[in-house]
KOLSE-6392 format. One line per field, with one value per residue (C-alpha): residue number from 1; x, y, z. Coordinates in nm, 4 decimals. Layout:
BEGIN
num: NUM,...
c1: X,...
c2: Y,...
c3: Z,...
end
This chain:
BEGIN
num: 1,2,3,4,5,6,7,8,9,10,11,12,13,14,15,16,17,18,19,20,21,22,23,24,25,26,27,28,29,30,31,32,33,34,35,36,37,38,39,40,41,42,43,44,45,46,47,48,49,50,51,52,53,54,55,56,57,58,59,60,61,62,63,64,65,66,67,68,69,70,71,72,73,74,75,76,77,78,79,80,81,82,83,84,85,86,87,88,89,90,91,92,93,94,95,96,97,98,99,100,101,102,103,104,105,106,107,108,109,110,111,112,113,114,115,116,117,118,119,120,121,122,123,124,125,126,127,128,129,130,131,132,133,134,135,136,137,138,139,140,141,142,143,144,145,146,147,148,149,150,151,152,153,154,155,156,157,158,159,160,161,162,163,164,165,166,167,168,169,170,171,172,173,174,175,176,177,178,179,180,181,182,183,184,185,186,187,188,189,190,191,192,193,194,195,196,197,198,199,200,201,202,203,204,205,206,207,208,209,210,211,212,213,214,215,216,217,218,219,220,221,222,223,224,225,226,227,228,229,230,231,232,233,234,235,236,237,238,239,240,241,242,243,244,245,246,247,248,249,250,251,252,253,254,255,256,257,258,259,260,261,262,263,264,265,266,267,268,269,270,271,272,273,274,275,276,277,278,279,280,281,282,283,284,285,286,287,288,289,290,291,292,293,294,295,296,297,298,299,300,301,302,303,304,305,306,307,308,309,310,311,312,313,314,315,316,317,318,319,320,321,322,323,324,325,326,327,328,329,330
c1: 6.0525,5.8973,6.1060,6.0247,5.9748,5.7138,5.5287,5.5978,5.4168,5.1430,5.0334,5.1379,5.3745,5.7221,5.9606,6.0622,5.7060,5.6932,5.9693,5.8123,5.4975,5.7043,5.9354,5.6757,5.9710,5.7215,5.3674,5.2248,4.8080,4.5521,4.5276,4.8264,4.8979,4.6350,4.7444,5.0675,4.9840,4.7180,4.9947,5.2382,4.9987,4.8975,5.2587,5.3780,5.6628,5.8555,6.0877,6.4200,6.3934,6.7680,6.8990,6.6048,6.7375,7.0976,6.9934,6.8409,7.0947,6.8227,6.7554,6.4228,6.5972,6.5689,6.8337,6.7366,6.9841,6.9398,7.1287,7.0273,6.8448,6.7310,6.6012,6.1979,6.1086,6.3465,6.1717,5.8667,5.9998,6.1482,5.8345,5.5902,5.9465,5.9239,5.5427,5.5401,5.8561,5.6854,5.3485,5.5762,5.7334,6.0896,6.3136,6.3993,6.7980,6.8794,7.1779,7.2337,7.4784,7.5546,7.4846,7.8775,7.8660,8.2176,7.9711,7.7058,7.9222,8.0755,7.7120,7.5921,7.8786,7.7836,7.4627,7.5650,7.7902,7.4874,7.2399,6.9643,6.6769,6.6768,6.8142,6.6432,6.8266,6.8463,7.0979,7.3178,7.3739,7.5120,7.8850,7.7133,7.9426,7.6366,7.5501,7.6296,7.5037,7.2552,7.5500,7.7081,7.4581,7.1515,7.0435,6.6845,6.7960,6.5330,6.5996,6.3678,6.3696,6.6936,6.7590,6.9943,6.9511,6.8563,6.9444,6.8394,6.7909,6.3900,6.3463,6.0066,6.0595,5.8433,5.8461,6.0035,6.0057,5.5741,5.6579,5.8720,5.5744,5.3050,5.4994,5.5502,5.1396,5.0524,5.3000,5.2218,4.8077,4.9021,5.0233,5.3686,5.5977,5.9268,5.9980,6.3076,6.4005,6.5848,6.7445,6.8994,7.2412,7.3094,7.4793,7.1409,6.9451,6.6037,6.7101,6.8185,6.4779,6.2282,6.4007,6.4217,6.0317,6.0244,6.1722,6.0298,5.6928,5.7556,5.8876,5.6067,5.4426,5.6624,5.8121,6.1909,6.3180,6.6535,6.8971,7.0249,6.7555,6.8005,7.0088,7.1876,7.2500,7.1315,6.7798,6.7607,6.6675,6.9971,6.9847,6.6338,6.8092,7.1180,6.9174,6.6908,6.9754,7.1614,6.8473,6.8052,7.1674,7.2113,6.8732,6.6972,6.3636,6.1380,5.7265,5.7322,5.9500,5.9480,6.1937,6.2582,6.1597,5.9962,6.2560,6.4428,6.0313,6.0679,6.4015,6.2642,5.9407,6.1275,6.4067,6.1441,5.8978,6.2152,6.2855,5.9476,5.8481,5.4714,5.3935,5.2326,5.1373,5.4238,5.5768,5.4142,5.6180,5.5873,5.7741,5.7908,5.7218,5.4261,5.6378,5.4543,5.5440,5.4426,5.0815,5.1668,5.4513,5.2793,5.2086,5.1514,5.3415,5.2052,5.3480,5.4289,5.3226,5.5415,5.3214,5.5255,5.3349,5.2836,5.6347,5.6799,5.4492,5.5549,5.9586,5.8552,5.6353,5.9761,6.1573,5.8716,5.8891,6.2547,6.2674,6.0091,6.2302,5.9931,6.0544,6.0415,5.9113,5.8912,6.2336,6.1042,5.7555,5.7391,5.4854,5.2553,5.3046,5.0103,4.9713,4.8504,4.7008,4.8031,4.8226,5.2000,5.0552,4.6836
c2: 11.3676,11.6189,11.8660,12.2531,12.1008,11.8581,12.1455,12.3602,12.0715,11.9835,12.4044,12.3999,12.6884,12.7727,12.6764,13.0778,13.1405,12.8525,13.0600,13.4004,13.2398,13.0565,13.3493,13.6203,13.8160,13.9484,13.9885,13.6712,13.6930,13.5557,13.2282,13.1484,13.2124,12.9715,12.7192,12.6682,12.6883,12.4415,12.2540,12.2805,12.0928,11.8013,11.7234,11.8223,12.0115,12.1667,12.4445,12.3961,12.7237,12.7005,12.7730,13.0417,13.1962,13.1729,13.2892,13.6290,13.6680,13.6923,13.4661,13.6314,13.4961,13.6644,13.6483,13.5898,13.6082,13.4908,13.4108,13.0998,12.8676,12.6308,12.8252,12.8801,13.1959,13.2125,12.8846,13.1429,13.4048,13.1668,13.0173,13.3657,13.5029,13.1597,13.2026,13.5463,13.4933,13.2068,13.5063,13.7004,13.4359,13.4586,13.1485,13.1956,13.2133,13.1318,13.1655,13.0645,13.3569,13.1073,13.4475,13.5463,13.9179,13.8107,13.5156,13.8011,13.9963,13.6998,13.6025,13.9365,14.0204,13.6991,13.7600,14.0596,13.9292,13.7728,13.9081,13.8856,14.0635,14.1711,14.0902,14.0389,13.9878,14.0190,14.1144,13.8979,14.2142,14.5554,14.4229,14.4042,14.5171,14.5529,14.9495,15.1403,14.8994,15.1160,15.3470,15.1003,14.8768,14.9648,14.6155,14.6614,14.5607,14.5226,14.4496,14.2514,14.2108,14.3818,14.7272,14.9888,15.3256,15.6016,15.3750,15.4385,15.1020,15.0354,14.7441,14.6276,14.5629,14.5183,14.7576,14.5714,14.8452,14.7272,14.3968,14.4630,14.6745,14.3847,14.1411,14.3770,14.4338,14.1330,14.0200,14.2893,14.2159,13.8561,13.9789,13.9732,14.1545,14.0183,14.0358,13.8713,13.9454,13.6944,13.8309,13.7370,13.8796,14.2508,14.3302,14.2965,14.6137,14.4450,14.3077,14.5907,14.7430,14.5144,14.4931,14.8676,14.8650,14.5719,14.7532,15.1055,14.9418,14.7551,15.0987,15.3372,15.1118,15.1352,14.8428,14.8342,14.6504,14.5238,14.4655,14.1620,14.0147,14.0204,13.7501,13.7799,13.4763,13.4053,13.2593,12.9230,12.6867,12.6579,13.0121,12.9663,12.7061,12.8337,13.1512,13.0007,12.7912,13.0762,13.2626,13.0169,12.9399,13.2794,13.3132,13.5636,13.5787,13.5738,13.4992,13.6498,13.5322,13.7268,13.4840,13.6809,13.4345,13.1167,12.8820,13.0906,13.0261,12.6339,12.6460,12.8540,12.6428,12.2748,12.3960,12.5166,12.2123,11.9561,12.1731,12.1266,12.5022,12.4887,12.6627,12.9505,12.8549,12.9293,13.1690,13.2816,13.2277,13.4735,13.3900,13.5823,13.5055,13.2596,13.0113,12.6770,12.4824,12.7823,12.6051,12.2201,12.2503,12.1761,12.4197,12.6069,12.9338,13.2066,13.4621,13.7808,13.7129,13.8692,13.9175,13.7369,13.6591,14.0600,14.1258,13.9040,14.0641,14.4273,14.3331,14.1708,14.4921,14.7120,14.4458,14.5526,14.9226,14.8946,14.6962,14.9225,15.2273,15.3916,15.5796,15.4554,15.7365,15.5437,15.3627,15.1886,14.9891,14.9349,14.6168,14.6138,14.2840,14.1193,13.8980,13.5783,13.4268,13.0293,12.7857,12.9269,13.2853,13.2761
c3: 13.1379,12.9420,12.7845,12.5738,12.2753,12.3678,12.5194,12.1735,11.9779,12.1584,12.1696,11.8126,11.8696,11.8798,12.1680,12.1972,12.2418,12.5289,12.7021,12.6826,12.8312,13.1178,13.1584,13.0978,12.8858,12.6286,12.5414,12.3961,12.3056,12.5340,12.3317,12.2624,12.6244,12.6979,12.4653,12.6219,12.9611,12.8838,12.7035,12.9875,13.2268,12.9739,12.9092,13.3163,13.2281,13.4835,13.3854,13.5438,13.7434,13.8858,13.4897,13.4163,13.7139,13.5714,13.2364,13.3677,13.6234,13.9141,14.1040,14.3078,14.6279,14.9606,15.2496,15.6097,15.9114,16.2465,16.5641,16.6401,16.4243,16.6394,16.8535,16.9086,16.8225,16.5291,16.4222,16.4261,16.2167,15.9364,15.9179,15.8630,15.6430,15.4261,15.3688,15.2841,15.0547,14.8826,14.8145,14.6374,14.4290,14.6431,14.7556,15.0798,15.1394,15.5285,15.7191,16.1130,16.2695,16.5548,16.8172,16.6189,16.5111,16.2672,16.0860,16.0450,15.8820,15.6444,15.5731,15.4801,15.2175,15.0973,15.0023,14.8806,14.6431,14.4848,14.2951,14.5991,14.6060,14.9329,15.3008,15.6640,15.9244,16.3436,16.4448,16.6891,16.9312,16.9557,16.8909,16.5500,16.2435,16.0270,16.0876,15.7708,15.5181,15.3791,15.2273,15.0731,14.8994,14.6900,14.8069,14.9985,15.3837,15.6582,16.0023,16.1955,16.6032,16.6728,16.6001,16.7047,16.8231,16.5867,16.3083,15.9415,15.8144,15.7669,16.0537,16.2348,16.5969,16.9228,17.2016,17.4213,17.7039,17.6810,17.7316,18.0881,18.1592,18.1072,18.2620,18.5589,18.5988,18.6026,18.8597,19.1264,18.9939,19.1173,19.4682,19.4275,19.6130,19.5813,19.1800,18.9691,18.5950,18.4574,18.0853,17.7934,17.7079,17.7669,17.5093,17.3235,17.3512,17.3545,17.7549,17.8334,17.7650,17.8703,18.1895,18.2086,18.1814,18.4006,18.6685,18.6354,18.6449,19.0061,19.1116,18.9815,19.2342,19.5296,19.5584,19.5369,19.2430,19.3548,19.1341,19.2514,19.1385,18.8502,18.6490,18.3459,18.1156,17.7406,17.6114,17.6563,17.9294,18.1425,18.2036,18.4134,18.5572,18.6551,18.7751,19.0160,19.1627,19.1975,19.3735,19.6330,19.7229,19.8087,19.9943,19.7980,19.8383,19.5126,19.4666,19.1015,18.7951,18.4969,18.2273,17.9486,17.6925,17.6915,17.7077,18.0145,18.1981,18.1516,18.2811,18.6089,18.6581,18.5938,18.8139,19.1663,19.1173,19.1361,19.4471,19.5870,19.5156,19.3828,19.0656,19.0482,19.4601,19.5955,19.2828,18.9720,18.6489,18.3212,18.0099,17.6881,17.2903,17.3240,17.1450,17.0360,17.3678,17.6068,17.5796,17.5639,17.8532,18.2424,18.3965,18.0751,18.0888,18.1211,17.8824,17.6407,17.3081,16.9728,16.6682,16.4521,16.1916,16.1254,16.1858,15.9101,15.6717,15.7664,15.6801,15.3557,15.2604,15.3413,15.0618,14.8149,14.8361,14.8567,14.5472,14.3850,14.4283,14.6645,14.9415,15.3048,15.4654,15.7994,15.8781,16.1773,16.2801,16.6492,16.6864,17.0358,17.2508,17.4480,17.7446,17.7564,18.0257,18.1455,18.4312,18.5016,18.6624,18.6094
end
């Protein structure tokens, strides 16, 4: 392996020069620069980051929290966060909050305790502990998908009122009459609003929106499941699903076909993120799409003016969601 000191003799310069080149800690002249860098390639060093990092007591690392690893549209956002990270010439530090607003608040302090160049996070839910950490760190902190009322921490979020709007429209433009909201947790404010816009929507129309229709569980499949099982034992009647994510709308349409309920037929099904599988699952799901790939870029441009020592004149970026058309509710 290839070590400083090969790379100092074959440039025919010193091995402190070969560091300020690598580590960019001084001004070295174009040639020289050139020399070594040229150097560096013929002889494949690699510079063992981790103790450059140690050395200058940074190590250009970003933190990202989420609730749930594992799940979909988190897979999205670690993704566009890793991508835009790597731009900028930041390793990507993740933690998985397992949906537990005590873990959050372990994982934060954490990272805090390091020398980390700034934090993104979403936040597992209002129970959050993680409201005042803007006063007590000079740390840059962005929050990403779950924010707070009137809250001062710079975060990039969707309108999520928009969404229960869209979802609502397209429903009632498909003929249906008899509507059910399935949700995520309420103690996340994000439910609480897309169903609030969900429901306003049907009504602005004048159609009741009754509230027993709508089902409260978490974002994953069994929820759909559980919801439409609990729909039909009871005897509601339903020709319009709004699931408020993706993998709550496979849950609903996997549940009413194994019933013999045809899809969209018989009841229309709209999901929301546009999640990878939305398109490859039968019938592809209708659904809300999240811009995640600009939410991404907008958080990561918060971490550079942060860092920069700039002001933020605009704490919060509210992102516009779109619908997308498929077999589920055409």
């Amino acid at each position: 392996m290839s070590s400083m000191k090969d790379v100092a003799l074959l440039a025919g310069v010193s091995q402190s020069t070969v560091s300020r080149v690598i580590n960019g800690t001084m001004h070295v002249n174009e040639a020289t620069k050139k020399r070594v860098e040229d150097a560096i390639a013929a002889a494949n060093y690699r510079p063992n980051l981790l103790a450059q990092g140690l050395r200058a007591k940074s190590a250009r690392s970003i933190g990202l929290l989420v609730p749930e690893i594992a799940h979909p549209s988190y897979n999205m956002v670690i993704k566009y966060i890793e991508e835009s990270a790597f731009r900028r010439g930041l390793n990507l530090v993740l933690f998985n909050t397992h949906n537990d607003y005590k873990e959050e608040a372990v994982a934060v302090d954490l990272l805090l305790r390091q020398r980390i160049n700034g934090i993104i996070f979403s936040r597992v839910s209002d129970e959050s502990q993680i409201t005042n950490i803007r006063e007590t760190t000079d740390t840059p902190v962005v929050i990403i998908d779950r924010v707070l009322l009137d809250e001062k921490i710079p975060s990039v979020i969707l309108n999520n009122y928009q969404a229960g709007v869209l979802a609502a429209e397209h429903l009632l433009k498909r003929g249906c009459r008899k509507l059910a909201c399935i949700t995520g947790n309420y103690k996340i404010g994000l439910c609480r609003d897309r169903y609030r816009g969900f429901k306003e929507t049907i009504e602005k129309h004048g159609i009741a929106c009754e509230d027993f229709l709508r089902f409260e569980g978490n974002f994953n499949y069994d929820t759909g499941v559980r919801a439409i099982e609990y729909f039909i034992e009871k005897g509601f009647e339903f020709d319009g699903v709004w699931g408020q994510n993706d993998s709550i709308a496979t849950g609903v349409i996997s549940t009413l076909l194994r019933k013999g309920v045809r899809v969209p037929d018989d009841v229309s099904v709209i999901g929301m993120d546009d999640v990878l599988f939305a398109r490859m699952y039968y019938p592809s799901i209708t659904t809300i799409a999240q811009p995640y790939q600009q939410m991404c870029e907008k958080a990561l441009e918060f971490i550079d003016l942060l860092s920069n020592e700039k002001t933020v004149s605009n704490y919060q970026i509210v992102l516009e969601p779109s619908l997308v058309i498929r077999e589920s509710a055409p």
